[in-house]
N, CA, C and O atoms as a GROMACS GRO file, in nm:
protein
  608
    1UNK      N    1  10.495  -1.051  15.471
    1UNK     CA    2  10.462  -0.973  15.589
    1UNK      C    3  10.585  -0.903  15.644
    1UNK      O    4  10.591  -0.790  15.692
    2UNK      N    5  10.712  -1.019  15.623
    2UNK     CA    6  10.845  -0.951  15.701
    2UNK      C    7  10.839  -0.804  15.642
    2UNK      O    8  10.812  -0.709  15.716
    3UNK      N    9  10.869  -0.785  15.481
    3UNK     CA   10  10.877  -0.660  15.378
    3UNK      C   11  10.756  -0.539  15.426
    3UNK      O   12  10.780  -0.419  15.438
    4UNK      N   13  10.653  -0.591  15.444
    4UNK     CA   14  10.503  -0.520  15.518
    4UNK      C   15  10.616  -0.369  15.632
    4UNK      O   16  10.639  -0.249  15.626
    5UNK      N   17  10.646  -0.481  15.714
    5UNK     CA   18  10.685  -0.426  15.812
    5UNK      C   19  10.803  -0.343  15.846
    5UNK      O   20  10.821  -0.263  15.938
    6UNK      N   21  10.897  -0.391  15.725
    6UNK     CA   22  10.968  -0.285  15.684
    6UNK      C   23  10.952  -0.146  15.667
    6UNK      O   24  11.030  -0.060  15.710
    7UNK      N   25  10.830  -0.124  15.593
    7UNK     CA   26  10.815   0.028  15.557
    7UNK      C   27  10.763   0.064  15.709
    7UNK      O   28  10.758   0.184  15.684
    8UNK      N   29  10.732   0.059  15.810
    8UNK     CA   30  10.694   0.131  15.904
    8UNK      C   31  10.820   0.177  15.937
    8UNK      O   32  10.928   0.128  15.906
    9UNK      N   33  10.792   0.285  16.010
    9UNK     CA   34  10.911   0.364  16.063
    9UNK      C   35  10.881   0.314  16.236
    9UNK      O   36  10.777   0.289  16.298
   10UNK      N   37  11.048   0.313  16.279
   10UNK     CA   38  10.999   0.284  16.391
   10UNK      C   39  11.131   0.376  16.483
   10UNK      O   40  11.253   0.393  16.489
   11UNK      N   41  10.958   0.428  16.565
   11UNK     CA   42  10.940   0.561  16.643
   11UNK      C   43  11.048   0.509  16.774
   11UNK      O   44  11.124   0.595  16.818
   12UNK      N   45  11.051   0.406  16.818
   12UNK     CA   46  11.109   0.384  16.955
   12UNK      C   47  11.162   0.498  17.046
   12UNK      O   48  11.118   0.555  17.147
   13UNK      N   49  11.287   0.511  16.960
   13UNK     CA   50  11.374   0.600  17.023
   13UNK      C   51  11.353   0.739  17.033
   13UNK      O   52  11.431   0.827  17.070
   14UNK      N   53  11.199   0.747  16.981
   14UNK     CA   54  11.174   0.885  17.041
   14UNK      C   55  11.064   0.896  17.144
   14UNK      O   56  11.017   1.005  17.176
   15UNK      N   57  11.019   0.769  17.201
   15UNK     CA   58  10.964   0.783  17.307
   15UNK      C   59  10.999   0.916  17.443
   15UNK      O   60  11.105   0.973  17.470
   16UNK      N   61  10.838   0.930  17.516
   16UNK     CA   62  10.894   0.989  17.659
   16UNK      C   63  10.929   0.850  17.742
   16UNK      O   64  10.895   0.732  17.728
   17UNK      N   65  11.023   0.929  17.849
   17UNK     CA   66  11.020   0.853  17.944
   17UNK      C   67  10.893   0.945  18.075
   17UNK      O   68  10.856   1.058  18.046
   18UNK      N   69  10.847   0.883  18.197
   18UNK     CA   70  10.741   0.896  18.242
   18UNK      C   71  10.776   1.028  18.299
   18UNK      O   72  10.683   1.107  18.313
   19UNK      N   73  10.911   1.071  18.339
   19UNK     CA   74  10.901   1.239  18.373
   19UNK      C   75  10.866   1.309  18.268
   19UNK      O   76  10.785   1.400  18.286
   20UNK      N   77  10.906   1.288  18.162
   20UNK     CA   78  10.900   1.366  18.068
   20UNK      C   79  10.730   1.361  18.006
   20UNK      O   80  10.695   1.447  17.925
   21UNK      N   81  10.667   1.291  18.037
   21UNK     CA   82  10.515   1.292  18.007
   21UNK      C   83  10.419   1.378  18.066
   21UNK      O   84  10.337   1.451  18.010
   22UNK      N   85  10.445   1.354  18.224
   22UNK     CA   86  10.436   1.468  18.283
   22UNK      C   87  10.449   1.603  18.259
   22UNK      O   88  10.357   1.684  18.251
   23UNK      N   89  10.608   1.630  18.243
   23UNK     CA   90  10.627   1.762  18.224
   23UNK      C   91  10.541   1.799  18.098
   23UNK      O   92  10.509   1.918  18.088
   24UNK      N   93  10.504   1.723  18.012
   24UNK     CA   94  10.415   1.773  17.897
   24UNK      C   95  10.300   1.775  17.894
   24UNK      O   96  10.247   1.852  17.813
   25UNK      N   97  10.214   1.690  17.983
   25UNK     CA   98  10.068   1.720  18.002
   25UNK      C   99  10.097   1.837  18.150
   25UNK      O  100   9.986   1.808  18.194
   26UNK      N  101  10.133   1.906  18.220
   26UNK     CA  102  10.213   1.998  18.257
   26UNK      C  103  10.188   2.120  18.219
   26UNK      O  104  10.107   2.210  18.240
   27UNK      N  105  10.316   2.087  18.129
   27UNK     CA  106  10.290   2.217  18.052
   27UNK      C  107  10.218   2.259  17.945
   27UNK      O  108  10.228   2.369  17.892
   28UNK      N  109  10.124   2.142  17.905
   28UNK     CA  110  10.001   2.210  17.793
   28UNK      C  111   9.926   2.277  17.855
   28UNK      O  112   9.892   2.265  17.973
   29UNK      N  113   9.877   2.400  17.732
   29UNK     CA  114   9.748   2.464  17.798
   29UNK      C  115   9.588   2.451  17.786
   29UNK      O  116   9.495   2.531  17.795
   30UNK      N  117   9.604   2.294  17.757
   30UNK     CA  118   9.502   2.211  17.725
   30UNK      C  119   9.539   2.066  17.577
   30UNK      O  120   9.641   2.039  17.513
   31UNK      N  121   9.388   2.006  17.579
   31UNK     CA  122   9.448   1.895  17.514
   31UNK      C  123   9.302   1.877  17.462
   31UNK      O  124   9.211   1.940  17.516
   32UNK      N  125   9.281   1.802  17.368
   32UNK     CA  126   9.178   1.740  17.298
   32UNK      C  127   9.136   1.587  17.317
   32UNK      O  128   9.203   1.485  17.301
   33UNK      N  129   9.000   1.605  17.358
   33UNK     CA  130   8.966   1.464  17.410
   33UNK      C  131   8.848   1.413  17.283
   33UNK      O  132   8.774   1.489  17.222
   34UNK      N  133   8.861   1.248  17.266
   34UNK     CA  134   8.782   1.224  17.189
   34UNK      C  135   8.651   1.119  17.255
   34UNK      O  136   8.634   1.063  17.363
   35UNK      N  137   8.571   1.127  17.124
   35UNK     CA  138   8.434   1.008  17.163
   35UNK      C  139   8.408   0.958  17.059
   35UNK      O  140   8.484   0.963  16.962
   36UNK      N  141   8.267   0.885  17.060
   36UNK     CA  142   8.218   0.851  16.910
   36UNK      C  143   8.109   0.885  16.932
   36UNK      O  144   8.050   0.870  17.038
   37UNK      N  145   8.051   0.955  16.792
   37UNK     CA  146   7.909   0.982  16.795
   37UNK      C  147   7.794   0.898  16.762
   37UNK      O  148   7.826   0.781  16.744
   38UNK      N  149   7.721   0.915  16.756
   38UNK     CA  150   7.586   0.778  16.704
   38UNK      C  151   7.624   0.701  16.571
   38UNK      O  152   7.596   0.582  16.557
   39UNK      N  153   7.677   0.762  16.489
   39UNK     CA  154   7.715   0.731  16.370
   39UNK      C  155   7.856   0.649  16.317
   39UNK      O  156   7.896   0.616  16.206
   40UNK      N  157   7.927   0.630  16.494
   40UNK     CA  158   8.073   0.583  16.443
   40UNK      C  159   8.176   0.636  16.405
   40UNK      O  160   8.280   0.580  16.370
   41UNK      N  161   8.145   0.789  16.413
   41UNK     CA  162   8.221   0.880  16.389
   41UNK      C  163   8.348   0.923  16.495
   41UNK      O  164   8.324   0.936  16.616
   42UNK      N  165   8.456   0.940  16.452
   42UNK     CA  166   8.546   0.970  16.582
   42UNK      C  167   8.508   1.152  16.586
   42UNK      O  168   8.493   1.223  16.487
   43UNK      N  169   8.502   1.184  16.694
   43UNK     CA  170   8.496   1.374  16.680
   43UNK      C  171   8.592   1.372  16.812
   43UNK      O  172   8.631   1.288  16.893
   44UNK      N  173   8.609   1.525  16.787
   44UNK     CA  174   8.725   1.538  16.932
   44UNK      C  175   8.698   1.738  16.923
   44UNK      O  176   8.664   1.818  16.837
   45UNK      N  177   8.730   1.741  17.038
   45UNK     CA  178   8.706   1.894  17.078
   45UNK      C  179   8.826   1.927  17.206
   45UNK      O  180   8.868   1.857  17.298
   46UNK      N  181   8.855   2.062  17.165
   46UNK     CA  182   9.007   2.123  17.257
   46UNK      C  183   8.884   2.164  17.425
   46UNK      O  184   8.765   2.197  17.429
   47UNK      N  185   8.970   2.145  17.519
   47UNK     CA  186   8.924   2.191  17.606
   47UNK      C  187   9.045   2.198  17.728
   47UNK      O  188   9.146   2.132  17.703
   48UNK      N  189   9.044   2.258  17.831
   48UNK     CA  190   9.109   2.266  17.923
   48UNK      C  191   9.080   2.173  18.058
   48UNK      O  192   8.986   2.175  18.137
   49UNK      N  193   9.183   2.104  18.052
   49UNK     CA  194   9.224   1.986  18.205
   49UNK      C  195   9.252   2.048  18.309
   49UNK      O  196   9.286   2.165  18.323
   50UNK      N  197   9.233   1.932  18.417
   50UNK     CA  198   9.281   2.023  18.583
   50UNK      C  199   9.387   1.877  18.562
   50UNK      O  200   9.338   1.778  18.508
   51UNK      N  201   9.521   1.877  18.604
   51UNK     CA  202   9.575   1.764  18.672
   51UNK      C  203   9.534   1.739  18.810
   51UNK      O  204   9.548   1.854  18.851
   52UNK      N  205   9.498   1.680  18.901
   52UNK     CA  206   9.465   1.607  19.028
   52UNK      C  207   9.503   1.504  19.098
   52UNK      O  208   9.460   1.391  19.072
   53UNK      N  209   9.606   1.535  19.218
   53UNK     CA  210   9.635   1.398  19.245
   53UNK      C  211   9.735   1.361  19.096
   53UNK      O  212   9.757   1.242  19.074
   54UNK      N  213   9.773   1.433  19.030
   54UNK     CA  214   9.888   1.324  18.931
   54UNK      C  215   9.862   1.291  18.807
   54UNK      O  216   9.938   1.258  18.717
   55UNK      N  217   9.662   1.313  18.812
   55UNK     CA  218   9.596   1.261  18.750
   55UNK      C  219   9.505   1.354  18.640
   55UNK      O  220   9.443   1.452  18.683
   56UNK      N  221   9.501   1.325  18.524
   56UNK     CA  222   9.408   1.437  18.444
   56UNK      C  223   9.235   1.396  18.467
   56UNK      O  224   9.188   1.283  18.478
   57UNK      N  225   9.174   1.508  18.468
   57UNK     CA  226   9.028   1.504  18.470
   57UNK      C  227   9.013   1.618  18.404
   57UNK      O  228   9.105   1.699  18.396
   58UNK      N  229   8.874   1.640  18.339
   58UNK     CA  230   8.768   1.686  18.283
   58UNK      C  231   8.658   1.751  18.304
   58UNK      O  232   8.619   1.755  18.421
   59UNK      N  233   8.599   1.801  18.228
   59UNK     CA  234   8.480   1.846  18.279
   59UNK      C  235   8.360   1.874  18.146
   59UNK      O  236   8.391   1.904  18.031
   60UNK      N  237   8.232   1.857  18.196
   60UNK     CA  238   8.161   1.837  18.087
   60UNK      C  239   8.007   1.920  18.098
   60UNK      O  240   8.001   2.034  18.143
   61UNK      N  241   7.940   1.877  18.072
   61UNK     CA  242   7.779   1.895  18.088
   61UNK      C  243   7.649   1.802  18.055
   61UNK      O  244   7.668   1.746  17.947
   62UNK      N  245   7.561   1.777  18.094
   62UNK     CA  246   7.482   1.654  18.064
   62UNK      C  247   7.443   1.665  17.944
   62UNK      O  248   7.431   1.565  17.873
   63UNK      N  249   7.410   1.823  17.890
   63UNK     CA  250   7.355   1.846  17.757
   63UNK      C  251   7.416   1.884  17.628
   63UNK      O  252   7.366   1.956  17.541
   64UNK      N  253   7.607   1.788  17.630
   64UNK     CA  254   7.660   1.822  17.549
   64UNK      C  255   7.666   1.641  17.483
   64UNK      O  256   7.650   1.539  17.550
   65UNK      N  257   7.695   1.650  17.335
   65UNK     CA  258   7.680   1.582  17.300
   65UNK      C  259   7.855   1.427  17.375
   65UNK      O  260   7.864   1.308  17.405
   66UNK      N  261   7.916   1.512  17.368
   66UNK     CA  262   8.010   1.440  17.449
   66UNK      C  263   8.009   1.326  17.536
   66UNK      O  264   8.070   1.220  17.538
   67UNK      N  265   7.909   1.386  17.616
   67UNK     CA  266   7.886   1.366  17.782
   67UNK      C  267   7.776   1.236  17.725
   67UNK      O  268   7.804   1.125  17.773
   68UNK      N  269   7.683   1.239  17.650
   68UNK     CA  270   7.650   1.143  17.654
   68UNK      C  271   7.726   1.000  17.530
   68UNK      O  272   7.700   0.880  17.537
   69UNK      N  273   7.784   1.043  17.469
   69UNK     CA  274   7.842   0.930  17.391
   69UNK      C  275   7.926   0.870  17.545
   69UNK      O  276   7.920   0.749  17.565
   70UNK      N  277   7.981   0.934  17.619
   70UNK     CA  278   8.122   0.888  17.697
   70UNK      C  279   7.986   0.800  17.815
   70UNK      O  280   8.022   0.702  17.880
   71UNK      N  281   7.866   0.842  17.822
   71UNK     CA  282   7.801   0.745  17.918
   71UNK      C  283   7.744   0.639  17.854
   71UNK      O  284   7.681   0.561  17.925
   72UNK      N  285   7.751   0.613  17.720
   72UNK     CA  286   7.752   0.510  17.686
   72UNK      C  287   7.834   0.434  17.675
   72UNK      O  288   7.803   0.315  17.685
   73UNK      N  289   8.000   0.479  17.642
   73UNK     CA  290   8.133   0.407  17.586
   73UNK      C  291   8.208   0.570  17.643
   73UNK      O  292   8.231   0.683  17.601
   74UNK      N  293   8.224   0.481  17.771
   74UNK     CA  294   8.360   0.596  17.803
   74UNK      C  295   8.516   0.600  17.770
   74UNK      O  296   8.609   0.662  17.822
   75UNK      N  297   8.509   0.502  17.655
   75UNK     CA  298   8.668   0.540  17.568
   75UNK      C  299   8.679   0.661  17.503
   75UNK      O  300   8.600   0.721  17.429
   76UNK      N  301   8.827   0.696  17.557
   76UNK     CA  302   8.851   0.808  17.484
   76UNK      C  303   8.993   0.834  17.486
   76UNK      O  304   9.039   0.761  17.573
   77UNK      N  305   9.075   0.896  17.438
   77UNK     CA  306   9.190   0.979  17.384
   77UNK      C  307   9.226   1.097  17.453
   77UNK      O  308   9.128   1.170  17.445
   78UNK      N  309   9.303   1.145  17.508
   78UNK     CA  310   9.295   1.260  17.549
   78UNK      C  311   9.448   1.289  17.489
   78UNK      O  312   9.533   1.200  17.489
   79UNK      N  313   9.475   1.427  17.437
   79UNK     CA  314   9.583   1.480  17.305
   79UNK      C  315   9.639   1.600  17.376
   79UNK      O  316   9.566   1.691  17.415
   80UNK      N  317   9.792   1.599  17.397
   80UNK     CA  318   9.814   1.693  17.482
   80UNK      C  319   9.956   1.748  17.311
   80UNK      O  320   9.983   1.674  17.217
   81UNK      N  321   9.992   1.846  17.327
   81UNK     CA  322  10.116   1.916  17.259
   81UNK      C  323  10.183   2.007  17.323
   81UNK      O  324  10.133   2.088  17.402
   82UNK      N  325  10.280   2.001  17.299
   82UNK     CA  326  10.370   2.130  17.354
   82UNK      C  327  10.518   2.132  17.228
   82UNK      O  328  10.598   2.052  17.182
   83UNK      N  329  10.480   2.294  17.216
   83UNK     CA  330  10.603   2.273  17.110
   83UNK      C  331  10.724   2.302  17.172
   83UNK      O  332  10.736   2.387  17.260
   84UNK      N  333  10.839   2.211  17.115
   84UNK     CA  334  10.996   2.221  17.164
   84UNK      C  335  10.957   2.130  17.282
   84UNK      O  336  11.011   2.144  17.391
   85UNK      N  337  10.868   2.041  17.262
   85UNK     CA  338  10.860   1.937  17.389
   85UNK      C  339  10.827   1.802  17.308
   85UNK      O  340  10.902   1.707  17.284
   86UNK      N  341  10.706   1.821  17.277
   86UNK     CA  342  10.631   1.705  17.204
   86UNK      C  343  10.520   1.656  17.225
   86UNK      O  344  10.439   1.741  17.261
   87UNK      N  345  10.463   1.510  17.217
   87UNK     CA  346  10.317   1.512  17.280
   87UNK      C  347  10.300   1.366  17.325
   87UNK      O  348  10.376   1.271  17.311
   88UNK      N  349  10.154   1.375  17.394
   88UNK     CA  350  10.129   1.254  17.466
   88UNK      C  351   9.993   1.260  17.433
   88UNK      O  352   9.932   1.364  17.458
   89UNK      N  353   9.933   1.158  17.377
   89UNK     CA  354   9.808   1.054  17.362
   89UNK      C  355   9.810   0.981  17.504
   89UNK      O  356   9.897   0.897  17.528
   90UNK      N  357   9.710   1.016  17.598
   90UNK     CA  358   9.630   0.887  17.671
   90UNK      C  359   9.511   0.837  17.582
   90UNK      O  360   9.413   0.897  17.538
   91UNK      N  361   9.546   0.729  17.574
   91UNK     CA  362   9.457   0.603  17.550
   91UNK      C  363   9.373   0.571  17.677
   91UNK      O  364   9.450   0.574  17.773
   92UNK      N  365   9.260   0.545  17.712
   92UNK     CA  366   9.210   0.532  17.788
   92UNK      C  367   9.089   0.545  17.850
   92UNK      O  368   9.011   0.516  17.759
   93UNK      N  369   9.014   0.574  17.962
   93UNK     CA  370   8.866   0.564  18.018
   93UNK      C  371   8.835   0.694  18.065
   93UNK      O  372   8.926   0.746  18.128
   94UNK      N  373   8.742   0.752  18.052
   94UNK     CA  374   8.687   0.848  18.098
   94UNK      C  375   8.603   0.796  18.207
   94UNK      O  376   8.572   0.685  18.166
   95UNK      N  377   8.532   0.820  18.358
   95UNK     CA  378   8.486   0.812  18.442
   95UNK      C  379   8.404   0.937  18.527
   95UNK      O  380   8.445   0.993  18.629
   96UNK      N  381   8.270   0.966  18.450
   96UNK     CA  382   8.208   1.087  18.512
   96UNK      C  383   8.156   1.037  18.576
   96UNK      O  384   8.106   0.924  18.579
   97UNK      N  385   8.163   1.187  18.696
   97UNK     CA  386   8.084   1.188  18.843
   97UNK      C  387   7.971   1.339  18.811
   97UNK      O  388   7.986   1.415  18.716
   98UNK      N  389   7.892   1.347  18.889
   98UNK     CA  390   7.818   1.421  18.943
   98UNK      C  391   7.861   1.473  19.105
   98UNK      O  392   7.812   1.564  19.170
   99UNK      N  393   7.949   1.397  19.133
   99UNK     CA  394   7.933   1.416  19.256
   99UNK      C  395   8.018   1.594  19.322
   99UNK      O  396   8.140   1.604  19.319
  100UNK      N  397   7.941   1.698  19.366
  100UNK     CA  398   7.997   1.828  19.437
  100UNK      C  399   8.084   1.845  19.432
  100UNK      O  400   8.137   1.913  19.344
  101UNK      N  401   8.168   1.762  19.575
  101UNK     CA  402   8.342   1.818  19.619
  101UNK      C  403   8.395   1.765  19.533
  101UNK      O  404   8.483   1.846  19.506
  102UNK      N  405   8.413   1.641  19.431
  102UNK     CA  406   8.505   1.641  19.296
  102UNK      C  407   8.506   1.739  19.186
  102UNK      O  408   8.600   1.778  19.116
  103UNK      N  409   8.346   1.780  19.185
  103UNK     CA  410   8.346   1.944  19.111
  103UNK      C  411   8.433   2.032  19.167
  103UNK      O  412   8.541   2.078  19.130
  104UNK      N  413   8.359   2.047  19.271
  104UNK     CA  414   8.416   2.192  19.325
  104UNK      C  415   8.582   2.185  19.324
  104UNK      O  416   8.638   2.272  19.258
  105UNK      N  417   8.660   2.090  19.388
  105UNK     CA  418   8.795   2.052  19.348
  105UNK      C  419   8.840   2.073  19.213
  105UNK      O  420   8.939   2.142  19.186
  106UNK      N  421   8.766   2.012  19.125
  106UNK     CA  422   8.858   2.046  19.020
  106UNK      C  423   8.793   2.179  18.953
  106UNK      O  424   8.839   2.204  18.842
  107UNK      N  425   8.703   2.260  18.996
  107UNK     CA  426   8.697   2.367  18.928
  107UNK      C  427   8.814   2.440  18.998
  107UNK      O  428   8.905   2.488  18.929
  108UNK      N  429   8.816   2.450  19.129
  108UNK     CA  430   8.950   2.499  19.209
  108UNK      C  431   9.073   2.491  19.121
  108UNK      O  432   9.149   2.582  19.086
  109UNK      N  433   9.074   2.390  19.099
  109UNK     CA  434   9.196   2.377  19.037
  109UNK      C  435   9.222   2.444  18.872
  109UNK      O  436   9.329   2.488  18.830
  110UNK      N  437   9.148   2.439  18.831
  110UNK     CA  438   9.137   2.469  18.697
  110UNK      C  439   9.144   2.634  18.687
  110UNK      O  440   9.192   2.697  18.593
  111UNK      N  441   9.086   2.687  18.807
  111UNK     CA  442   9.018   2.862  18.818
  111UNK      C  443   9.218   2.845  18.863
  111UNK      O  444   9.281   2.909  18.779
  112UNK      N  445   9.285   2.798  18.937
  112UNK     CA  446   9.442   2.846  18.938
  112UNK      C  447   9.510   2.798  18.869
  112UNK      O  448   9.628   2.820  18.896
  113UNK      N  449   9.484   2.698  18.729
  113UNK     CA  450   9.572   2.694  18.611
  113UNK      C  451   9.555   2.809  18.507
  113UNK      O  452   9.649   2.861  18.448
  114UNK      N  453   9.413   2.845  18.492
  114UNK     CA  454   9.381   2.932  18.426
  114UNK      C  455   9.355   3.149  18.404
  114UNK      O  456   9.360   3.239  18.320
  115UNK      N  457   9.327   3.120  18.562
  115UNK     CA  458   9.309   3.319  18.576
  115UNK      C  459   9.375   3.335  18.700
  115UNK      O  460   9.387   3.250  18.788
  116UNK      N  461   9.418   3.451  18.701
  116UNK     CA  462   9.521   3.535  18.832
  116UNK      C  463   9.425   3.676  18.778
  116UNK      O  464   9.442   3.758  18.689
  117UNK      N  465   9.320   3.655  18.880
  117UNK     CA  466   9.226   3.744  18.907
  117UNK      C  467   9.175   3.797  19.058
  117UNK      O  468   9.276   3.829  19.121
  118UNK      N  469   9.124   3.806  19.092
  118UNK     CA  470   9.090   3.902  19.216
  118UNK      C  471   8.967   3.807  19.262
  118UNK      O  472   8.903   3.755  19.171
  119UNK      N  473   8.922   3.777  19.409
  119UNK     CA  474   8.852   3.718  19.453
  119UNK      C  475   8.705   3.733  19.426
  119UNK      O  476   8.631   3.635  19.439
  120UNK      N  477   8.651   3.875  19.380
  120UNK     CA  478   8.531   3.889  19.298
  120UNK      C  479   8.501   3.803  19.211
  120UNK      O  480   8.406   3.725  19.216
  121UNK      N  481   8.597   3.817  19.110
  121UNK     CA  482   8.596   3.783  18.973
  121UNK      C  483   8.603   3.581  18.991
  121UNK      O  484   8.568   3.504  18.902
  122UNK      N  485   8.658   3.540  19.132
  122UNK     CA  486   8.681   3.416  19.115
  122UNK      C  487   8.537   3.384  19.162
  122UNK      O  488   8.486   3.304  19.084
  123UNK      N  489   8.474   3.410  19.238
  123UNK     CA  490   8.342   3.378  19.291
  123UNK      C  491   8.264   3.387  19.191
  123UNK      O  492   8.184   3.297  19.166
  124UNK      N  493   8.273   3.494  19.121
  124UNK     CA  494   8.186   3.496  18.986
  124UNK      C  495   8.165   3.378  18.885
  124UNK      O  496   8.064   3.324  18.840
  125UNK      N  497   8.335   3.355  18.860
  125UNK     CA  498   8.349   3.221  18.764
  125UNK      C  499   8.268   3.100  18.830
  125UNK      O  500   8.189   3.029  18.768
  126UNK      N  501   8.307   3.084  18.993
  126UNK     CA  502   8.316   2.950  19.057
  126UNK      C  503   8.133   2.928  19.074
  126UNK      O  504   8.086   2.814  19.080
  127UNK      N  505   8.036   3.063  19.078
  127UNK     CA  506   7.930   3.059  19.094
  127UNK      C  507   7.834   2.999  18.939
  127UNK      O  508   7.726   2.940  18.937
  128UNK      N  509   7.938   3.047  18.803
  128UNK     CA  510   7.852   3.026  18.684
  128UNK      C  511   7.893   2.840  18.624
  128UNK      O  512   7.824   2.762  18.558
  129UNK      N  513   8.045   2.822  18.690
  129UNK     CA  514   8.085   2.687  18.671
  129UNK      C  515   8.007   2.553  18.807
  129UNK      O  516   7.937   2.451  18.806
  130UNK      N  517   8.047   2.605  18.862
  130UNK     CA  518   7.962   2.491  18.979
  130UNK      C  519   7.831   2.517  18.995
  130UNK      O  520   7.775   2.612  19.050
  131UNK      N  521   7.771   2.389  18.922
  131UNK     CA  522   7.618   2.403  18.857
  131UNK      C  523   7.580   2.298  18.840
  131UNK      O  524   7.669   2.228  18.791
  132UNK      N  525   7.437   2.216  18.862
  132UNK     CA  526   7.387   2.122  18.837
  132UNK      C  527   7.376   2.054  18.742
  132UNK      O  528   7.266   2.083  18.696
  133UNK      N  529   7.419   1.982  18.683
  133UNK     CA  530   7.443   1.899  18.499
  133UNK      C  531   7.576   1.942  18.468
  133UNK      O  532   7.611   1.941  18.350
  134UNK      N  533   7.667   1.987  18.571
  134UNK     CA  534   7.809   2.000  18.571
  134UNK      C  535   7.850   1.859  18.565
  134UNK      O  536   7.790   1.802  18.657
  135UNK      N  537   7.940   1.757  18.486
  135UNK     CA  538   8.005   1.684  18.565
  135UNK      C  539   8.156   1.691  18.541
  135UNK      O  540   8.212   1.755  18.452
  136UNK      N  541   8.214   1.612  18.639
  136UNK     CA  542   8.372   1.648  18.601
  136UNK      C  543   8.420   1.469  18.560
  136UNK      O  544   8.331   1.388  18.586
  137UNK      N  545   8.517   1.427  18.518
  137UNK     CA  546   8.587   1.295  18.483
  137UNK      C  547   8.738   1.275  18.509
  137UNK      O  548   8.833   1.353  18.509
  138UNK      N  549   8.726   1.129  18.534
  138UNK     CA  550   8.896   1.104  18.609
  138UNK      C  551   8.914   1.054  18.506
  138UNK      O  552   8.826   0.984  18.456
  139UNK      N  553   9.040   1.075  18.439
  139UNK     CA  554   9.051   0.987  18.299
  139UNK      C  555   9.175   0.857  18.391
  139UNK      O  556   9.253   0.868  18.485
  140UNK      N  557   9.133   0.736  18.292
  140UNK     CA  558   9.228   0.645  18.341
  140UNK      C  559   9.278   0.630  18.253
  140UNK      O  560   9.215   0.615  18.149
  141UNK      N  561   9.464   0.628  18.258
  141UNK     CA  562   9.518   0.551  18.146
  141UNK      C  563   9.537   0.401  18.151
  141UNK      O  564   9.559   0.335  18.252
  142UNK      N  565   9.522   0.338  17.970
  142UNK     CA  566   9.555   0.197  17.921
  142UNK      C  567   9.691   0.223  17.882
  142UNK      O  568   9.788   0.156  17.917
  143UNK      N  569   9.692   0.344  17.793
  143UNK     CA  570   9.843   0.310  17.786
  143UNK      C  571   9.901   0.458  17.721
  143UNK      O  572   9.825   0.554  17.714
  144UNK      N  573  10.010   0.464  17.687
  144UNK     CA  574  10.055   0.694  17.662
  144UNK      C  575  10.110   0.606  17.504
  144UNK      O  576  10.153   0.497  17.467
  145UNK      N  577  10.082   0.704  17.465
  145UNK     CA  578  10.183   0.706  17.300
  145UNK      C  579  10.245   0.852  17.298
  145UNK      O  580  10.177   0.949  17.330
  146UNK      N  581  10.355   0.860  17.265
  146UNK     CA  582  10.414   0.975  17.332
  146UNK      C  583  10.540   0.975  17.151
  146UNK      O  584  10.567   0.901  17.056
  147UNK      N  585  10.575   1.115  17.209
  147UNK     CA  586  10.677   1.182  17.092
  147UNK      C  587  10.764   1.263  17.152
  147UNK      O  588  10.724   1.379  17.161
  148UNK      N  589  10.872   1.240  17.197
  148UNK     CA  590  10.978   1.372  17.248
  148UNK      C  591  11.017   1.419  17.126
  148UNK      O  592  11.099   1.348  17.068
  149UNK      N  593  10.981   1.523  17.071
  149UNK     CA  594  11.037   1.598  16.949
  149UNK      C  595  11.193   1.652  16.969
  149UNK      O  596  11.260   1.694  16.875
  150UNK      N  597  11.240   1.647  17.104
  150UNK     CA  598  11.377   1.695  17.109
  150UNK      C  599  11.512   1.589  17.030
  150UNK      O  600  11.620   1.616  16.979
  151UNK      N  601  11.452   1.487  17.049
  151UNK     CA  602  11.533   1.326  17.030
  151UNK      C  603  11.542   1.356  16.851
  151UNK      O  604  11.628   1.297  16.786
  152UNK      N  605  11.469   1.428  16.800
  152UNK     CA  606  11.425   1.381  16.654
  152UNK      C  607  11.604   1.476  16.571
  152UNK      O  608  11.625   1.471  16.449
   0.00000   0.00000   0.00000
C-alpha cells in the first residue's frame, strides 16, 4: 500500500489559500454544476452564478432535468476556472427555493454581473427571468479542491 501511494502526485503545495478562492470564483464568468441522472450517471452543464452574501447560488427551472435530480439528492459540484489563476471545485449541497425576493435578488444580481444595458432592456430581461417554476439555490460548501496554477 506504502508503494500504492507513492505514485500519487501530491498536489499540496499548490493549493488556494481562502482569498485566493474567492478571487477565482470572482473572477469566473461562470462554472459548471453537477447532478446525477436516473441512471447514475454524473452530467454537468456550464451556467452562470450570482455570488450573494459571499456565497454562490444558482438558478434553475422545475422543468429541467437538473432541478429535479437536485430535489431528490441535492449533491453537487460546482467547477469554477480562470486561466493564469486556476480553479476551485465546491463539493457540496445545493438548496432550492421558490421563494420571490431570493429570486428577484439574485436575478438582480446576476442582470449586474452580466449586461451594462439601459433600463428598458433590464426590465425586459427581469420580466422574462422572474417567473413562476423559476427557482434559484444557495450552494453550501463540504469542502473546495482548489489549483493555483501560478505555484506550478
Amino acid at each position: 500500500m506504502a508503494e500504492e501511494q507513492e505514485l500519487w502526485e501530491d498536489l499540496s503545495a499548490f493549493r488556494m489559500d481562502p482569498e485566493t478562492i474567492q478571487e477565482c470564483i470572482e473572477a469566473a464568468t461562470g462554472c459548471t454544476v453537477t447532478w446525477m441522472d436516473g441512471k447514475g450517471r454524473a452530467m454537468g452543464v456550464w451556467i452562470t452564478p450570482a455570488l450573494i452574501d459571499g456565497e454562490v447560488w444558482v438558478t434553475t427551472t422545475t422543468n429541467r432535468t437538473k432541478t429535479k435530480a437536485w430535489l431528490k439528492d441535492n449533491r453537487t459540484t460546482v467547477i469554477f476556472g480562470v486561466a493564469g489563476l486556476g480553479s476551485v471545485s465546491i463539493v457540496g449541497t445545493v438548496h432550492l427555493t421558490d421563494d420571490p425576493a431570493k429570486r428577484r435578488r439574485f436575478l438582480e444580481v446576476l442582470y449586474e454581473k452580466s449586461f451594462q444595458q439601459d433600463e428598458a432592456h433590464r426590465e425586459r430581461w427581469m420580466g422574462s427571468m422572474d417567473s413562476d417554476g423559476r427557482l434559484v439555490g444557495r450552494i453550501e460548501v463540504e469542502k473546495y479542491i482548489t489549483f493555483d496554477e501560478r505555484k506550478a
